[in-house]
C-alpha positions in Angstrom: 45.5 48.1 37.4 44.4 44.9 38.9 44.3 44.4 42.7 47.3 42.6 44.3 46.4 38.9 45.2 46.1 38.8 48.9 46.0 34.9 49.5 47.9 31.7 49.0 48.0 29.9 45.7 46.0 26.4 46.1 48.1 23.6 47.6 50.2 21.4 44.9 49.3 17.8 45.4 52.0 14.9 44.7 50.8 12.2 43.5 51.0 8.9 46.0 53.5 6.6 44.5 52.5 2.6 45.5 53.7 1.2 42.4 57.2 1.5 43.5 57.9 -1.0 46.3 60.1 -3.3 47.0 60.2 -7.0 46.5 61.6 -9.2 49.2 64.6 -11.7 48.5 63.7 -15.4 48.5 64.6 -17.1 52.1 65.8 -14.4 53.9 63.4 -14.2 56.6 64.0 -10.3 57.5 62.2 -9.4 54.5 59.8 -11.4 54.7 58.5 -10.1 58.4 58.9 -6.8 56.9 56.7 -7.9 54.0 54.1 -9.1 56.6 54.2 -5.9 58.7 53.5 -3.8 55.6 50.7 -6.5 54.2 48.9 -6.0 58.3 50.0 -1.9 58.3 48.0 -1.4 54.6 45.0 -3.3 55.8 44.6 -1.0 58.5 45.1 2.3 56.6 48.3 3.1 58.4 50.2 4.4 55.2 53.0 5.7 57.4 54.1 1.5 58.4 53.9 1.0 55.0 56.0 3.3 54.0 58.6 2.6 56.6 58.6 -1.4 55.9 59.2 -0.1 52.5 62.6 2.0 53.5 64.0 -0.6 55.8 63.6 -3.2 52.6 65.3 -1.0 50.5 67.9 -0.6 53.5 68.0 -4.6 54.2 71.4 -4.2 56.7 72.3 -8.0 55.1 72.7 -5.9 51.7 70.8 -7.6 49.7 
């Protein structure tokens, strides 16, 4: 009989997905600060601005 595993499995890693963002609307100039803020937050490394400037596009309030 083999001994009972007594530790976690190792860790599943998701893949990062940065193909999937989204693309600002001609003219409106909302999107296009937002595009700027993620441009300035991915120079840095700060993934997390990114990833928000990336929500609140998808969320534009105008509806675009």
């Amino acid at each position: 009989m083999s001994e009972p595993k007594t530790y976690p499995s190792a860790p599943v890693e998701l893949p990062l997905r940065f193909d999937l963002e989204p693309t600002p609307v001609e003219g409106c100039a909302g999107c296009a600060e937002l595009v700027n803020v993620r441009i300035r937050a991915r120079a840095v490394g700060d993934i997390t601005t990114v990833t928000d400037c990336n929500v609140y596009l998808r969320r534009h309030p105008e509806g675009h």
